[in-house]
C-alpha positions in Angstrom: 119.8 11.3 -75.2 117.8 10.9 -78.2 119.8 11.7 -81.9 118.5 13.8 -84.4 118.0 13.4 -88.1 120.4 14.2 -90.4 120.3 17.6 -92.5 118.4 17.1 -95.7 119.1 18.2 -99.0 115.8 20.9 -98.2 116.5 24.2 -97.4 114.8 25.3 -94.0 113.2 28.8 -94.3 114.7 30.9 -91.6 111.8 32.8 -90.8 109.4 29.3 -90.5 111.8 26.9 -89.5 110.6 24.4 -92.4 112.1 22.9 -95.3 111.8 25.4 -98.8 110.6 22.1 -100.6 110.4 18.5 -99.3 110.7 16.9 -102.8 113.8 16.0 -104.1 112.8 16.6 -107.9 112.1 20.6 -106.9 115.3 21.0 -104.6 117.6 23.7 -105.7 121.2 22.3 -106.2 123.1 24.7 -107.7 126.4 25.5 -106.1 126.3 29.3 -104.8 129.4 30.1 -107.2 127.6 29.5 -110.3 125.0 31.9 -109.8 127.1 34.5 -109.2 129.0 33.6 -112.1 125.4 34.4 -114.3 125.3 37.7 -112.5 128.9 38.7 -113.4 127.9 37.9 -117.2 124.9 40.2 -117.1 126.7 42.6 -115.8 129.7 42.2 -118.2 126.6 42.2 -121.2 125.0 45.6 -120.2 128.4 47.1 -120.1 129.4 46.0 -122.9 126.3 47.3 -124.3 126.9 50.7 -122.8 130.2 50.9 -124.0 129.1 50.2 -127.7 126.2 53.0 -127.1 128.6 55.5 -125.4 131.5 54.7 -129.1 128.5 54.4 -131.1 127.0 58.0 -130.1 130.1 59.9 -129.1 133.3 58.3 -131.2 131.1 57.4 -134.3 128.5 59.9 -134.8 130.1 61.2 -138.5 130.4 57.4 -139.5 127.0 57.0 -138.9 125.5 59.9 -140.8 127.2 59.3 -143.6 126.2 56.2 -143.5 122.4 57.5 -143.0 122.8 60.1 -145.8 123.8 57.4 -147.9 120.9 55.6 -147.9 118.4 58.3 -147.0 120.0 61.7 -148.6 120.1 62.6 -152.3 120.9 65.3 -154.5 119.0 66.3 -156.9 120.1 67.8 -160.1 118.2 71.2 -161.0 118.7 71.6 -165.2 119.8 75.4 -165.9 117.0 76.4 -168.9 119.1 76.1 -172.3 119.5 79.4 -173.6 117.4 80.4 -176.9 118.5 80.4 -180.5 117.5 83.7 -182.4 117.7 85.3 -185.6 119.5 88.4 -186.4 115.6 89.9 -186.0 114.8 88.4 -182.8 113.3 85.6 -184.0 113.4 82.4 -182.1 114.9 79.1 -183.6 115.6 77.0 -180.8 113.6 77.4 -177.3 113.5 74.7 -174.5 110.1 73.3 -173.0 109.7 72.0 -169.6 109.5 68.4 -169.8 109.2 65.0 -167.1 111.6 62.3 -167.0 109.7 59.3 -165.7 111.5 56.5 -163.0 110.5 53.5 -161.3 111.5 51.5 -158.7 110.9 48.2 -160.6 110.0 46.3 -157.2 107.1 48.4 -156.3 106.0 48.8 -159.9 105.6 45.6 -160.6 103.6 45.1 -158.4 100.4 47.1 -159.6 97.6 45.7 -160.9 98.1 44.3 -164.8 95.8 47.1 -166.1 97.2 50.0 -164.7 100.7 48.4 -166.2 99.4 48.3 -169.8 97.7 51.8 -169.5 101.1 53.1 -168.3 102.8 51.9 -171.6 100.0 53.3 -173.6 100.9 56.8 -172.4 104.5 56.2 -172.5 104.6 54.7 -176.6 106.1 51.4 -175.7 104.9 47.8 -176.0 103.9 46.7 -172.7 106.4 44.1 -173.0 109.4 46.6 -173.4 107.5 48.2 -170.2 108.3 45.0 -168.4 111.3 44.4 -170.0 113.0 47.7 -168.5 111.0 46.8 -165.2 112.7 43.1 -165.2 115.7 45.0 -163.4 117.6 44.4 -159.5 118.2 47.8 -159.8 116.3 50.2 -157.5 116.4 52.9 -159.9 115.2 52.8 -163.7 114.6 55.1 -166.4 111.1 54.6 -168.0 111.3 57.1 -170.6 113.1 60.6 -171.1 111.2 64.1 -172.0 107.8 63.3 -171.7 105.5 66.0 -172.6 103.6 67.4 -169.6 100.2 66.5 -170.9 101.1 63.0 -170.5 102.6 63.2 -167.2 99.3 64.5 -166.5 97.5 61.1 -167.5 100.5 59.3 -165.6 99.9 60.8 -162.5 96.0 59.8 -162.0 97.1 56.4 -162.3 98.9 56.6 -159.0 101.0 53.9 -159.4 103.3 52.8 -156.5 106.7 53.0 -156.8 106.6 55.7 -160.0 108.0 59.2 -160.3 109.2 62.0 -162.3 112.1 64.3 -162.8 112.2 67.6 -164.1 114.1 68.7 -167.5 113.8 70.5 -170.7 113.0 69.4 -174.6 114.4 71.2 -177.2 111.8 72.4 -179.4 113.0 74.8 -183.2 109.9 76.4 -184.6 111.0 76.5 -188.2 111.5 72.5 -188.5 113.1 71.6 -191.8 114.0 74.8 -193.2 116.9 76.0 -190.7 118.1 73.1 -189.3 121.2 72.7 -191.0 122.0 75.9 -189.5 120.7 75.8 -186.0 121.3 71.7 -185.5 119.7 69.6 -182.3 120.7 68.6 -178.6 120.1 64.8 -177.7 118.1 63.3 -175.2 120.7 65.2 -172.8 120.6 68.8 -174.0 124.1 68.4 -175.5 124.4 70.0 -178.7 124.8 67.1 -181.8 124.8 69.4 -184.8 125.0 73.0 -185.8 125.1 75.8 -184.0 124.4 74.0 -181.1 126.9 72.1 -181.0 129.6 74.6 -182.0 127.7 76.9 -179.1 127.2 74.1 -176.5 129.7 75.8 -173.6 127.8 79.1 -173.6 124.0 77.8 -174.1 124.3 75.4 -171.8 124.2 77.1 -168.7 125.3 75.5 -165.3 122.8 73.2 -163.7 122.2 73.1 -159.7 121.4 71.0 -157.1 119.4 70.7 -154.1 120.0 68.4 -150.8 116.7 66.2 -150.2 115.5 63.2 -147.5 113.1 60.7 -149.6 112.1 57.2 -148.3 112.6 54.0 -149.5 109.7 54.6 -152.1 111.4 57.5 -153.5 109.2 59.9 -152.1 110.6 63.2 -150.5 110.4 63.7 -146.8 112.8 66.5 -145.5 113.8 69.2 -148.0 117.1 70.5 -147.0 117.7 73.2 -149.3 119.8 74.6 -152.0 123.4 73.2 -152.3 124.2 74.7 -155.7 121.3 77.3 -157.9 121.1 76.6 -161.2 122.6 79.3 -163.6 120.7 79.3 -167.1 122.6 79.2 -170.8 123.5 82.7 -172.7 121.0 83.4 -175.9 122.8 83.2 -178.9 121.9 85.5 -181.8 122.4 84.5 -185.4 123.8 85.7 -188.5 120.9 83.9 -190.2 118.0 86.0 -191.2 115.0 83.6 -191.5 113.1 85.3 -194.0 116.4 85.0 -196.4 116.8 81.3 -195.3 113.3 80.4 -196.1 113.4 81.9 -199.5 117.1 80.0 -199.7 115.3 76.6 -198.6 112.2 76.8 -201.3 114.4 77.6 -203.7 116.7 75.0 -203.5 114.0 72.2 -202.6 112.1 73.3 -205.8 115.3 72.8 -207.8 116.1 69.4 -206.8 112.6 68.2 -207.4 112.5 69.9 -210.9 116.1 68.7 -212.5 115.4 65.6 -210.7 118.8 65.7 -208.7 119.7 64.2 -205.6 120.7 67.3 -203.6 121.0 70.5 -203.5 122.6 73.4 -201.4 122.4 77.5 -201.7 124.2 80.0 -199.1 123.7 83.8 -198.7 126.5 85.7 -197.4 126.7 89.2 -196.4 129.2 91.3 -198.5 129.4 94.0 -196.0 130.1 92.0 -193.0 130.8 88.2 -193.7 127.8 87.0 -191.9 126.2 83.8 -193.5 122.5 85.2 -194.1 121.5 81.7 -195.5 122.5 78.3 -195.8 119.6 75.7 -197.1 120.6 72.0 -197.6 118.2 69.7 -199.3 117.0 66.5 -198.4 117.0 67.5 -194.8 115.1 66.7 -191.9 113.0 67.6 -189.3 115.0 68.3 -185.8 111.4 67.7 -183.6 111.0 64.3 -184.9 114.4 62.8 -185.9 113.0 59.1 -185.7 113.9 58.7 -189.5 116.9 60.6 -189.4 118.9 59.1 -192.4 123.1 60.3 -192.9 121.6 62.0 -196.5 119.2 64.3 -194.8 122.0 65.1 -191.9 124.6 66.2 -194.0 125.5 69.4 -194.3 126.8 69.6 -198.1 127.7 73.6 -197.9 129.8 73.1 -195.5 130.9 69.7 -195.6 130.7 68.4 -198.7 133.5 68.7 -201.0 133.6 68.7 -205.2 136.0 70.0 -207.6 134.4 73.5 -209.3 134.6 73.5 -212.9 134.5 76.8 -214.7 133.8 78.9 -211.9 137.5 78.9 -210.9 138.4 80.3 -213.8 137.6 84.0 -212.8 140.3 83.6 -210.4 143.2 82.7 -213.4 142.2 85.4 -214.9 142.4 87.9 -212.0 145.5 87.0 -211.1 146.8 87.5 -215.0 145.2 90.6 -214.4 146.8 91.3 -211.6 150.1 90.6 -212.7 149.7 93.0 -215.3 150.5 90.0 -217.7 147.1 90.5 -219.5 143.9 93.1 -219.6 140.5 93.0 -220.5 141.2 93.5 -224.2 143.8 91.0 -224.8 143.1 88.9 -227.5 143.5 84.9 -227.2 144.0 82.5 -230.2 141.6 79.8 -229.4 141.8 78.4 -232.6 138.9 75.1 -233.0 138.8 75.7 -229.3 140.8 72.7 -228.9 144.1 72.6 -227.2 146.8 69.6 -226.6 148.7 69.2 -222.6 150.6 65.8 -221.9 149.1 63.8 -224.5 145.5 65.1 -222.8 143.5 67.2 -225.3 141.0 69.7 -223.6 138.3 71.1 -225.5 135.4 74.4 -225.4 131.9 73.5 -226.0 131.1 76.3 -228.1 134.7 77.3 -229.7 135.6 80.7 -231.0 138.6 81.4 -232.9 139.7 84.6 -231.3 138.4 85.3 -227.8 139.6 88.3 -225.4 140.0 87.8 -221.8 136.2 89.0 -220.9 135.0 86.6 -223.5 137.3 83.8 -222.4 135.5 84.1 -219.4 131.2 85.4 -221.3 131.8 82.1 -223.3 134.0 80.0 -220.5 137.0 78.8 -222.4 139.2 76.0 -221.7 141.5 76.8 -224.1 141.6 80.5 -223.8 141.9 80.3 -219.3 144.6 77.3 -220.1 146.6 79.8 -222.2 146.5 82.7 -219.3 147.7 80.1 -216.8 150.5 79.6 -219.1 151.5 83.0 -218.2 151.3 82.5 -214.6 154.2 80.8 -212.6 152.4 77.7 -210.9 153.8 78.9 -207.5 151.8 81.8 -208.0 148.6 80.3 -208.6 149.0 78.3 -205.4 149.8 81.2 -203.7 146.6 82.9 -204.6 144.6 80.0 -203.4 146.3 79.3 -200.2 145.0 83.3 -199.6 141.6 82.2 -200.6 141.4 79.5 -198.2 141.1 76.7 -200.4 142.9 73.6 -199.0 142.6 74.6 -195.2 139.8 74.2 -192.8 138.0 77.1 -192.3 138.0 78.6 -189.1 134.4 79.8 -188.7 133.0 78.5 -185.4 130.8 75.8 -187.4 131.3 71.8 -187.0 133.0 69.7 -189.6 134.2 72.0 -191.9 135.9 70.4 -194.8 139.2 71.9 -196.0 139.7 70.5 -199.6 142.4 69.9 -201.2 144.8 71.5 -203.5 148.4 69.8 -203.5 151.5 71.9 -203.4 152.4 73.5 -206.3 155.9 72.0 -206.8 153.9 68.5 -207.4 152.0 69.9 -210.6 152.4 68.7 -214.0 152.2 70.9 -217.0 148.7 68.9 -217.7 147.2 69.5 -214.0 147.9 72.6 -213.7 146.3 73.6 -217.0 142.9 71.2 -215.4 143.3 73.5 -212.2 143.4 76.9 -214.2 139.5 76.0 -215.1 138.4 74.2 -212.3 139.7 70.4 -212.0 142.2 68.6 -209.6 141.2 70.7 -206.7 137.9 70.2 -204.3 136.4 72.9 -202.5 132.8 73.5 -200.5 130.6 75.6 -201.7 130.9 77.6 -198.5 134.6 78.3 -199.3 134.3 79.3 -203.1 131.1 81.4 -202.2 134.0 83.4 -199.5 136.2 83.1 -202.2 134.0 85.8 -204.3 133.8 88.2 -201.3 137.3 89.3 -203.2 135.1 90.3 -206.4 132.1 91.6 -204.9 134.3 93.8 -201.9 137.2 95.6 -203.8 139.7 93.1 -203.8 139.7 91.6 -199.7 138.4 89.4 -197.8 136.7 88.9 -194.4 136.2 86.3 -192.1 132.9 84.6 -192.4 130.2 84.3 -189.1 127.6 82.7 -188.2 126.8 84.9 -185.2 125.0 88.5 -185.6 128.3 91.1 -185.7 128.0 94.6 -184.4 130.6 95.7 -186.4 132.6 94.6 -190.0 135.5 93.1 -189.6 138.9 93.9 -191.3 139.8 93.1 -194.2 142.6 91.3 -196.1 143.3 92.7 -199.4 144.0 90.2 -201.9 144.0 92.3 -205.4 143.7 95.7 -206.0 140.0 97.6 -206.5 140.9 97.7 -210.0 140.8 94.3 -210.8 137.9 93.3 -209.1 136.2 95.8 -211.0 137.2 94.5 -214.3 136.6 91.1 -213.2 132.8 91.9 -211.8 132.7 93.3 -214.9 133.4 90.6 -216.7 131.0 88.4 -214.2 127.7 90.5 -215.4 128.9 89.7 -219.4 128.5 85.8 -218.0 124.8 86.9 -217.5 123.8 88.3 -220.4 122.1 86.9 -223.3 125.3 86.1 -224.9 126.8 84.4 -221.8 126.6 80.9 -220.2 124.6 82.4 -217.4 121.6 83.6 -219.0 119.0 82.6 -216.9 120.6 83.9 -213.8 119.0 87.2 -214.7 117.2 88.6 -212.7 114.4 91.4 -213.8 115.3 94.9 -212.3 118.7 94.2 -211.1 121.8 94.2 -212.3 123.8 90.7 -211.2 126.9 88.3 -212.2 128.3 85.6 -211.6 130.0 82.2 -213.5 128.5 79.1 -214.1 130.5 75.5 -212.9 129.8 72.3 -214.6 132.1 69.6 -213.0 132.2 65.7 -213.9 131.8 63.5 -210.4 134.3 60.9 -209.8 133.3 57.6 -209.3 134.9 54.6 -208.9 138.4 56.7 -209.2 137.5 57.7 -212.5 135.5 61.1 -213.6 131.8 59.9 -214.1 129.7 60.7 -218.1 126.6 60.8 -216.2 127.1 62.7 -213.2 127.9 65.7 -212.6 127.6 68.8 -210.5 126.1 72.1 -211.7 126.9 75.2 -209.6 126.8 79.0 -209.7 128.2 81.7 -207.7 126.9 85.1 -208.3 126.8 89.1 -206.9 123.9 90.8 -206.9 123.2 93.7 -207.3 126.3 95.0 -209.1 126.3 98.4 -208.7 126.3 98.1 -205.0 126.8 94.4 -204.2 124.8 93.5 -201.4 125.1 89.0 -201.4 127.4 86.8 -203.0 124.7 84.0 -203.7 126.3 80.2 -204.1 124.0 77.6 -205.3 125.4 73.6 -206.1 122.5 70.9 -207.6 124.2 66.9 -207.2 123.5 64.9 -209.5 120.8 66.6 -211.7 118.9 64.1 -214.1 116.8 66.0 -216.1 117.0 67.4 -219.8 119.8 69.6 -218.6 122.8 69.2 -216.0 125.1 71.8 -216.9 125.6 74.8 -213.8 124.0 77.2 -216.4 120.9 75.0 -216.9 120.2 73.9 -213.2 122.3 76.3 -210.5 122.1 80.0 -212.9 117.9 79.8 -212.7 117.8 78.6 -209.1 120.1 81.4 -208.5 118.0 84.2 -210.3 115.3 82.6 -208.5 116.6 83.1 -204.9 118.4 86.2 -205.7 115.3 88.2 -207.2 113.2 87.1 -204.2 116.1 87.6 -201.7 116.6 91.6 -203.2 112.8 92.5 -202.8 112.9 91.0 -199.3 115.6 92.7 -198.1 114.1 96.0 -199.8 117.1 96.8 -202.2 116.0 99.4 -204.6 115.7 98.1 -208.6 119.6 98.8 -210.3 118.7 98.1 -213.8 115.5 99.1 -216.0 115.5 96.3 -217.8 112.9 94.2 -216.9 112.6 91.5 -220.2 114.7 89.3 -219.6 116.2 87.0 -223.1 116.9 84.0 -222.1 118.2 82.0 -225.0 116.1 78.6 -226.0 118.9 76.5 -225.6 121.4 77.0 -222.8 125.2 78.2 -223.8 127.1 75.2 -222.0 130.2 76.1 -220.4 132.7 73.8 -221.6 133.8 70.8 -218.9 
């Protein structure tokens, strides 16, 4: 019987009986287990995969929209409108325009053409190499520039550059510049009050901003809106004591002073007798809150308010009122003022113009050291504290402004015969002007005093009384004498009306020691007497010209607002004397 060949590596197809390939180099050899291992890991793979789909879909879905709105979602802040700044007539100070923010994603920026680059930082007021600069960022989000008016975002937008957007927000804009702006103040960059009213308002003009839930792309570019999560709730309007016809008048007047006596500020507020409502309050230098580029800390400050110096004379109504008060002198009391000289300590203080006898109203017509240090000598020191603690001097106000200075008058139990006779006219105490214009609210008023405000009242306030009726008519009395012909006040007349007041003239200190050359002139007046209507208080730094004195400088800037201040508010004429005498050469009041 014949053998057969042995089985070959080949596999035989069943169906053909012949080998699947008769070359060795093609011949399957892989052992049946290993290809069904391959399956099994396949199979293993695409469950795994379904597993991870099934976790990823059911057991992971909030993961992975946070994760999406992360990346995908923002919120977009809607600005509540600021509210407006009026005028106790309606009239607006401070409004707020709709202005663009403009963004960039620096990436896609950067990558527009060269031209379109430099036209961009045309429009936007920058060197095109700051452009860059703020471009030059791994950030995905940069600022450009803030409040862009919309006129420009106009020019930006035909551009169409890649990568660029805006944002919506507000400007504050304050019509009357200059002239109210130490009243009304300015928000920054951020509509957050910096100064003024607006900061001392901020809480109620700012309103509550909103927000709204948006889908934008990776260029920044909104796809899905998905509606409101918060609506924005605008600011309150804020009325003002401040009457702007009254504060322009204030400003002129006290801007034309400063130029004339050459001084290097000045300051002027009009208060409301009736009500305690600042009608006025002018600084000068000041500034101009629509273009603070050159904003310098002389033209910011707010020297009625925060600015403290030491009186002079014009205390010296307030020594006298308080004798007056304490029955311990009258009207008609006659003073020995001898050469108008008068020796404390080893300090001699002096008059300017002496008189040998002087009563109490001409102790305060001629302002007299001697004859107000020789009243005070009557008056227990504790007492004269007393009657400034009531007037507020030495504590901060509480009026609803910023930065209110307090002054400074040290207790009474400190004093030494010598400083309290320099405190009975005027020295080794500080005030504001603001506080010693209050201060004559006690004169012009019947004896009390109101609170001061800088917000339009519907109603006056109470009162707290501080002397009797009586004496502040013998004192605002004595107050019109100051103006007279015969006074140191004469040219704070003012033609048709009757008025009063007292002159200040107070050495500055500097370098710890009281200054030859500079001083501070100031006046604080009521006008018109026979139905007071303002207490007017003017203060000129620094004067340089032929005068310096309070009666030279502050008394005519004072007739000066006052007369204009009277006709604008309409107050009928009070006197019908309308030549005014106004000696050639100013009475001084003595220092």
């Amino acid at each position: 019987m014949k053998r057969d060949k042995p089985f070959t590596t080949g596999r035989v197809a069943a169906s053909k009986g012949m080998a699947f390939s008769k070359s060795p180099v093609l011949a399957v050899r892989l052992p049946d287990w290993r290809s069904r291992l391959m399956l099994f890991v396949l199979f293993a793979a695409f469950a795994a995969l379904g597993l991870r789909a099934l976790w990823l879909q059911a057991m992971s879905t909030q993961f992975l929209q946070k994760q999406g709105k992360s990346r995908y979602e923002r919120t977009l802040e809607l600005p509540a409108t600021r509210g407006k700044i009026m005028d106790r007539n309606g009239q607006v100070l401070a409004s707020s325009l709709p202005v663009k923010a403009v963004w960039a994603i620096p990436e896609d920026v950067l990558s527009s053409p060269p031209e379109k680059l430099a036209e961009l930082a045309r429009l936007l007021e920058m060197p095109e190499s700051e452009l860059r600069k703020k471009l030059d960022s791994d950030r995905t989000f940069v600022y450009l520039k803030r409040q862009v008016e919309m006129d420009i975002i106009a020019k930006i937008d035909k551009l169409k550059i890649n990568g660029l957007d805006t944002r919506k927000e507000y400007k504050r804009f304050y019509p009357q510049g200059e002239v109210m702006t130490h009243m009304v103040g300015f928000t920054n960059v951020e509509d957050v009050g910096q100064e003024g009213m607006e900061l001392a308002q901020q809480k109620s003009l700012v309103g509550v901003p909103g927000s709204r839930r948006v889908i934008k792309d990776r260029l920044g570019r909104i796809v899905e809106d998905l509606g409101f999560s918060r609506a924005p709730h605008d600011g309150k309007d804020l009325t003002l004591s401040v009457d702007s016809k009254l504060q322009y008048i204030a400003f002129t007047s006290v801007k034309n002073a400063v130029e004339k006596f050459n001084a290097k500020a000045g300051a002027a507020v009009v208060l409301d007798v009736h009500t305690g409502e600042v009608l006025a309050l002018a600084n000068y230098p000041t500034y101009n809150p629509n273009d603070r580029k050159k904003l310098t800390g002389e033209q910011l400050r707010n020297r009625v308010i925060t600015d403290t110096y030491e009186p002079g004379s014009i205390i010296k109504p307030f020594t006298v009122a308080l004798g007056l008060e304490k029955k311990i002198i009258t009207p008609n009391t006659v003073f020995d003022t001898g050469s108008g000289r008068i020796t404390i300590g080893g300090r001699t203080m002096r008059d300017s113009h002496p008189k040998p006898m002087l009563t109490t109203s001409g102790v305060v017509q001629k302002s007299s050291n001697v004859g107000v240090i020789k009243i005070a000598q009557m008056i227990p020191p504790q007492e004269m504290w007393e009657l400034y603690t009531k007037l507020g001097y030495g504590q901060a106000p509480r009026f609803g402004f910023p930065g209110p200075a307090a002054g400074r008058v040290r207790p009474w139990k400190s004093w030494r015969p010598v400083e309290y006779a320099n405190m009975a006219f005027g020295h080794g105490l500080s005030v504001s002007l603001l506080q010693m214009a209050r201060s004559y609210m006690i004169f012009a008023r019947n004896g009390d005093m109101i609170p001061l405000s800088f917000v339009k009242l519907d109603e006056e306030p109470a009162g707290q009384q501080i002397i009797s009726p009586k004496t502040a008519a013998q004192v605002r009395t004595m107050l019109e004498s100051v103006v007279s012909p015969e006074g140191t006040a004469s040219r704070a007349q003012v033609a048709g009306y009757r008025v009063g007041g007292k002159t200040g003239t107070a050495q500055k200190i500097v370098d710890g020691r009281y200054s030859q050359t500079s001083y501070v002139g100031s006046f604080v007046g009521i006008a018109p007497m026979s139905k007071p209507r303002f207490v007017i208080a003017v203060m000129i730094d620094d004067p340089r010209g032929a005068v310096h004195t309070g009666g030279g400088v502050a008394a005519p800037t004072f007739a000066d607002l006052a007369a204009s201040a009277l006709r604008a508010d309409n107050i009928p004429p009070d006197s019908s004397v309308t030549d005014i005498i106004i000696p050639e050469i100013p009475l001084e009041e003595s220092l």
